[in-house]
C-alpha positions as CSV (number, residue, x, y, z in Angstrom):
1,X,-196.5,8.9,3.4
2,X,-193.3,10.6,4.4
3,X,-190.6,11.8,1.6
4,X,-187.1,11.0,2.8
5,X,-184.9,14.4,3.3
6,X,-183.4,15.4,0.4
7,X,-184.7,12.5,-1.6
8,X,-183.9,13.5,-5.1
9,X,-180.1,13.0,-4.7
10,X,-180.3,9.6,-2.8
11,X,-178.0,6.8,-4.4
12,X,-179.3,3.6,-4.6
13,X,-176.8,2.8,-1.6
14,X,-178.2,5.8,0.5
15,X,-182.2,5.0,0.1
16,X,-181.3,1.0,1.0
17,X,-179.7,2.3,4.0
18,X,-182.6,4.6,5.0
19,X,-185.1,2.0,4.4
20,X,-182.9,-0.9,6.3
21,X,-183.4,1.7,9.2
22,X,-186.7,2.8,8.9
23,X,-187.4,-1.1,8.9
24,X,-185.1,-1.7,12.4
25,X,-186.9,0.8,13.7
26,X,-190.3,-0.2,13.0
27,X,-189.7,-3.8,14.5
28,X,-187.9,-2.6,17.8
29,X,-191.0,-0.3,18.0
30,X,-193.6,-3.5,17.5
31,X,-191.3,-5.7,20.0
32,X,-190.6,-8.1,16.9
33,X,-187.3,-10.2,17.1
34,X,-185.8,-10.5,14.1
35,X,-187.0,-14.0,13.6
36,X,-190.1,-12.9,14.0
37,X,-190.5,-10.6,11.6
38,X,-188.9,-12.6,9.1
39,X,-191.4,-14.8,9.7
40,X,-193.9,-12.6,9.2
41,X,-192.7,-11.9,6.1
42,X,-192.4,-15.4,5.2
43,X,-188.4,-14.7,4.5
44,X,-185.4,-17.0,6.2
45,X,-183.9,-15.0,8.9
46,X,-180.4,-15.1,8.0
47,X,-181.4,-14.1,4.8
48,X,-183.4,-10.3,6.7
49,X,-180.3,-10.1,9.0
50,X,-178.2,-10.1,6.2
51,X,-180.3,-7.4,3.8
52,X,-180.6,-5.0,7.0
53,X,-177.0,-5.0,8.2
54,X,-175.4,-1.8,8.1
55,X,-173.3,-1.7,4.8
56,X,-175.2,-4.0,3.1
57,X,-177.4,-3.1,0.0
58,X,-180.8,-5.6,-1.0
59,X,-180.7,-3.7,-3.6
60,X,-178.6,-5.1,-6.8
């Protein structure tokens, strides 16, 4: 498993940002709407559109 860069100054902010990306990324890659992959992970789509918006933090 990959370290992110620099990953012992990361705010909380920073690493939900990095992993909202990673996560876009990943479903692009697998051709996954992002319906889809809120299905998949048995979560309401508004609710993953909302968590992996740029700016927003899942992370409370």
């Amino acid at each position: 498993m990959k370290k992110a860069k620099d990953q012992s100054g990361s705010e909380p902010a920073e690493l939900a940002s990095l992993v909202g990306e990673r996560i876009k990324k990943i479903r692009k890659e697998e051709g996954l709407s992002l319906e889809l992959f809120a299905l998949r992970c048995d979560m309401n789509a508004a609710y993953v559109g909302h968590t992996l918006s740029p700016g927003m933090s899942p992370v409370r």
